[in-house]
C-alpha positions in Angstrom: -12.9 -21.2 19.4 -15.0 -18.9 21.5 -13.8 -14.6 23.3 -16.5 -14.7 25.6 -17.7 -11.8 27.3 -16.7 -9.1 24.6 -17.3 -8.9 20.4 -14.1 -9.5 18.2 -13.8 -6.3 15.8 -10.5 -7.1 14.1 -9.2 -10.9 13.7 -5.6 -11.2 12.2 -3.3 -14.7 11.8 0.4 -14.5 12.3 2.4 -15.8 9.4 3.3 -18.3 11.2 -0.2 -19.6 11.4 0.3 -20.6 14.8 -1.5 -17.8 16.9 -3.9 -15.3 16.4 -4.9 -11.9 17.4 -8.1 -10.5 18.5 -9.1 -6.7 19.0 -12.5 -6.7 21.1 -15.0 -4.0 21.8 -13.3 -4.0 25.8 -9.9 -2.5 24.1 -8.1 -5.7 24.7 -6.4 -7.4 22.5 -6.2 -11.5 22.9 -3.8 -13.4 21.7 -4.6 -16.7 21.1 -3.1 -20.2 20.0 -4.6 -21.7 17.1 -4.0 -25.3 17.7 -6.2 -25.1 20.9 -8.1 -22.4 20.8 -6.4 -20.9 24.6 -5.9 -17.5 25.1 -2.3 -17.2 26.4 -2.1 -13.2 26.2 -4.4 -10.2 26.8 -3.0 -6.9 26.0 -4.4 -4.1 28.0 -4.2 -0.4 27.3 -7.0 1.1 24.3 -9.5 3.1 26.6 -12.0 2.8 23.7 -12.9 -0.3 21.1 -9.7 -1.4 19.4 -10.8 -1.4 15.8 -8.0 -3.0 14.3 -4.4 -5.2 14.6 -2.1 -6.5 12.2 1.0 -8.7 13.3 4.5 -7.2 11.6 6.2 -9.4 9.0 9.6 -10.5 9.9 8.9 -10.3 13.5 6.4 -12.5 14.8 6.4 -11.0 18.6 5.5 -7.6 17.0 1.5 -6.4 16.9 0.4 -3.2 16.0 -3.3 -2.2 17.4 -4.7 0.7 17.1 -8.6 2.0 18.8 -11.2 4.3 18.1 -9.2 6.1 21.3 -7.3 7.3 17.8 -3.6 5.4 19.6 -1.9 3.2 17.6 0.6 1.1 19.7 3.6 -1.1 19.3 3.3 -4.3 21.2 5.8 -7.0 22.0 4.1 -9.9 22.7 6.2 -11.0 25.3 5.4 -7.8 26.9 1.9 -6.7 28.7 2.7 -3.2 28.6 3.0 -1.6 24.9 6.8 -0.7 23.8 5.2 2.5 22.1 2.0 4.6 21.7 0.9 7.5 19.3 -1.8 9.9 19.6 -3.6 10.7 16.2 -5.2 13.5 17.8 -1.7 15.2 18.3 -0.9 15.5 14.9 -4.8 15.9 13.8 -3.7 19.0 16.3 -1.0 20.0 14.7 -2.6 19.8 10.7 -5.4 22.1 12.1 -3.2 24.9 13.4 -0.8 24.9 10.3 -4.5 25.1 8.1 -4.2 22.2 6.0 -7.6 20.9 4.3 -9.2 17.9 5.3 -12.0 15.9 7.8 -10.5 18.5 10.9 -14.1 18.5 12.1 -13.8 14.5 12.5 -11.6 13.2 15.0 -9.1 10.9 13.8 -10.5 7.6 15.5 -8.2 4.3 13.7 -10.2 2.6 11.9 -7.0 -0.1 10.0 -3.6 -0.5 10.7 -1.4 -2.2 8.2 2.1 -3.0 7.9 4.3 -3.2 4.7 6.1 -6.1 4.0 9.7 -5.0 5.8 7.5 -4.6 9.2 8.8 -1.1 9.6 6.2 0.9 7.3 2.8 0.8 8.9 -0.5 3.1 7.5 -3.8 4.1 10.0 -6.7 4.9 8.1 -9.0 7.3 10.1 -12.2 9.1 10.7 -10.4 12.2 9.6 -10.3 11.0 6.1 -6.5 10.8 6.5 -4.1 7.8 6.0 -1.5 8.4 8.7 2.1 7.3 7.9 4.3 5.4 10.7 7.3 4.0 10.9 9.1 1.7 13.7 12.8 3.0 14.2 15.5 2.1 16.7 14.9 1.1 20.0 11.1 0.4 18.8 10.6 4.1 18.7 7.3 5.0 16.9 7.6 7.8 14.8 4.7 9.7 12.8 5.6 10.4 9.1 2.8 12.2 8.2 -0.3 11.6 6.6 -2.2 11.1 2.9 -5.1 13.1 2.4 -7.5 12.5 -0.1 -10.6 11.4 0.8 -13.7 13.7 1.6 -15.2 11.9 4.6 -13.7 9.5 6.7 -10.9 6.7 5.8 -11.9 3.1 7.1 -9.2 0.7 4.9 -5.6 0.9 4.9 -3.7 -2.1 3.3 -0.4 -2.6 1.9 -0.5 -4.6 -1.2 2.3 -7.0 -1.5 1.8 -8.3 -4.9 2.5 -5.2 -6.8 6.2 -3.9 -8.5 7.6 -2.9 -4.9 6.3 -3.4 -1.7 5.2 -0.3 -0.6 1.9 0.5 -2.5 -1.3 1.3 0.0 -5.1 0.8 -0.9 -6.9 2.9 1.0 -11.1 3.0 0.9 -13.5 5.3 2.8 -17.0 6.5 3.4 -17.0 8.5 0.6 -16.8 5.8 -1.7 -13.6 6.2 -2.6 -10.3 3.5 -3.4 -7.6 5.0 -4.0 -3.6 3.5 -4.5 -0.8 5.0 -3.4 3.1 4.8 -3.4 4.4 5.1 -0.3 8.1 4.0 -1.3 9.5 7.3 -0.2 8.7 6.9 3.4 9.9 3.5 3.8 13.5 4.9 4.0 14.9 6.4 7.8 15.3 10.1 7.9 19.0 9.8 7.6 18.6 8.0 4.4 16.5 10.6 2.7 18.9 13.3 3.6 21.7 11.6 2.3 19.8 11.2 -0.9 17.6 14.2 -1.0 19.5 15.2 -4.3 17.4 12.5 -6.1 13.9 13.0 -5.7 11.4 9.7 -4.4 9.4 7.5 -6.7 6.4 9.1 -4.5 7.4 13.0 -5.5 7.8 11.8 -9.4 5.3 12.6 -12.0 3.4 9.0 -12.7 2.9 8.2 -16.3 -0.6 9.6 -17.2 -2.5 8.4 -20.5 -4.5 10.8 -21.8 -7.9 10.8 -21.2 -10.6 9.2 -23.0 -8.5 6.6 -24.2 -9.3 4.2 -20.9 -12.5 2.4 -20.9 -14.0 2.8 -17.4 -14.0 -0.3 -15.0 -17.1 -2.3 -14.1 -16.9 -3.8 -11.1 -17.3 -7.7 -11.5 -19.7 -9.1 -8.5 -17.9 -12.0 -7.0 -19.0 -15.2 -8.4 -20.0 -14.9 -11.7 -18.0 -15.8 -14.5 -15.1 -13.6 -16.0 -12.8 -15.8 -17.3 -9.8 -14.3 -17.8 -10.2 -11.8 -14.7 -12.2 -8.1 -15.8 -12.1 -5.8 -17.5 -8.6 -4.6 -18.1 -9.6 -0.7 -16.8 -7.5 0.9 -13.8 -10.7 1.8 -12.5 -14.3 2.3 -11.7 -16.3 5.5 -12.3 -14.4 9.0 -11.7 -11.2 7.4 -13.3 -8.3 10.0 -11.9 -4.9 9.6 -11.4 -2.8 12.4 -9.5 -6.0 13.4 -7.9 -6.0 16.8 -5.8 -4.9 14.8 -2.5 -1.3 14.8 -0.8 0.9 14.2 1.8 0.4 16.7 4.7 3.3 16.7 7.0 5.8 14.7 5.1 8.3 15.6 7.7 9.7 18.3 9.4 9.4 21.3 7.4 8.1 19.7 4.3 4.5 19.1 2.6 4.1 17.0 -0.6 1.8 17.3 -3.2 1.5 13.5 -4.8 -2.0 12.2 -4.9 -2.7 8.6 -5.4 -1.1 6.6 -8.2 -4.9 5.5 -8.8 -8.5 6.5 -7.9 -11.9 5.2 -8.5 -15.3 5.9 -6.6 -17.2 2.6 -6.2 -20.9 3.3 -5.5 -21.8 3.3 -2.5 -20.5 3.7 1.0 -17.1 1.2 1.1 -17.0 -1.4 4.7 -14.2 -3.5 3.8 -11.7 -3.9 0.5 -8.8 -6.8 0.0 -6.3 -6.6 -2.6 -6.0 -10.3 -4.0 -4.2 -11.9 -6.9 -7.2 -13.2 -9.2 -6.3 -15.4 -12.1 -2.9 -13.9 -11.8 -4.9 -10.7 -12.3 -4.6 -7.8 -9.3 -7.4 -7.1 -8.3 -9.2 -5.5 -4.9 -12.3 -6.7 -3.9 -15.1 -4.4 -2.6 -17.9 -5.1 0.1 -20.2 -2.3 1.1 -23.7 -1.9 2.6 -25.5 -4.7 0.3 -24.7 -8.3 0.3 -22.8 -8.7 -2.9 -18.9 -8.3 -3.1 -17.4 -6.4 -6.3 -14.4 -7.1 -8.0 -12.1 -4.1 -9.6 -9.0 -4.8 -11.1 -5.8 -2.5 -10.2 -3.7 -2.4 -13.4 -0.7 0.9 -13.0 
């Protein structure tokens, strides 16, 4: 199949496997029917290049989109008009006035949207280095739940991993070289549910296990293709091996601000494009590309 007249930045297949979605460099977002190649929807409404989509588990007339016009939107694709939208700038806004650290001098233009398995949890990486936290309440209401902080320049991957204990871990990667995995457990609970359980804290405000240093080998990243049989190296990461690193939640929710970094942290070389977590020989793993041609393979053992 052929978009004609505009460049295809983000490509995603429903579940289903019956229909695709495109974002295109226009802001539109085309849906398409695999079997025949037809596009039977356009979705109108990012002002700037829509960067990314990601249909929602569990409800295959839901799309999330989101554009380097830093919106993410809630789509019904029986609908032309989105259901919800969210300015990124509004709460980029908001971090800067209450002084929290981070990109503030980068706009937060979306560069990946994800959505956990439920379909309710989604994560936007963005520009401003931040991993912003939404979730889809009643009535399709899209709420902001804050944002993860912790990488030094801009985020560019956001991906729930569905493989792992629970459902709600996110790999993130960005400019600065960083991939970094976080539990997100505590936010895939409504408000009301935290309150009423606010006497036990989240997974996500818990301690994790550390080992003490110097007993983990570091991680070498396995270039895809050559031979490792029984997956790598069993390492939980690559160079700068950190866990707990000095990152957080900023904006947790009204009133609060958490302190949790990432469950795990490693700094590949060079500039990171693109990562995808992946079951490899029954061994997690995320796979890496960057600025060269090669593809690197680290495994994510907690």
């Amino acid at each position: 199949m052929r978009l004609t007249g505009c460049r295809a930045e983000s490509v995603k297949m429903r579940l289903t496997g019956t229909m695709l979605a495109a974002g295109d460099d226009s802001g539109a977002v085309r849906i398409v029917e695999v079997q025949n190649g037809k596009v039977v929807r356009t979705l109108r409404r990012h002002t700037n290049i829509c960067s990314s989509v990601a249909f929602r588990p569990q409800r295959p007339q839901s799309l999330v989109s989101a554009g380097l016009d830093m919106q993410v939107l809630l789509w019904n694709l029986q609908k032309t008009r989105p259901l919800w939208a969210v300015d990124l700038q509004d709460s980029h806004e908001q971090a800067e006035q209450a002084g929290r650290p981070g990109q503030l001098f980068n706009p937060p233009l979306a560069h990946c949207v994800s959505a956990s398995s439920c379909g309710d949890l989604l994560a936007c990486a963005a520009e401003d280095g931040r991993l912003h936290l939404l979730r889809v309440g009643t009535g399709s209401h899209l709420d902001h739940q804050g944002a993860l902080q912790g990488h030094s320049q801009g985020a560019s991957q956001a991906h729930f991993v569905h493989f792992l204990p629970h459902p709600y871990w996110l790999l993130s990667a960005g400019n600065d070289g960083l991939v970094a995995l976080w539990d997100v457990s505590a936010h895939a609970r409504p408000p009301e549910a935290k309150a009423s359980n606010s006497s036990r804290p989240p997974a996500s405000r818990r301690k994790a296990r550390i080992r003490p240093k110097g007993r983990r080998p570091p991680a070498t990243a396995t270039p895809l293709g050559e031979e490792h049989a029984g997956g790598p190296e069993s390492a939980a990461a690559g160079e700068g091996v950190c866990e707990g690193a000095e990152a957080g939640v900023c904006g947790a929710g009204p009133g609060t601000q958490e302190s949790t970094g990432p469950a795990l942290s490693f700094t590949h070389t060079d500039k990171v494009n693109w990562v995808c977590p992946a079951l490899l020989q029954g061994t997690p793993s995320v796979v890496v590309a960057d600025q060269s041609a090669d593809l690197y393979v680290y495994p994510l053992t907690l």
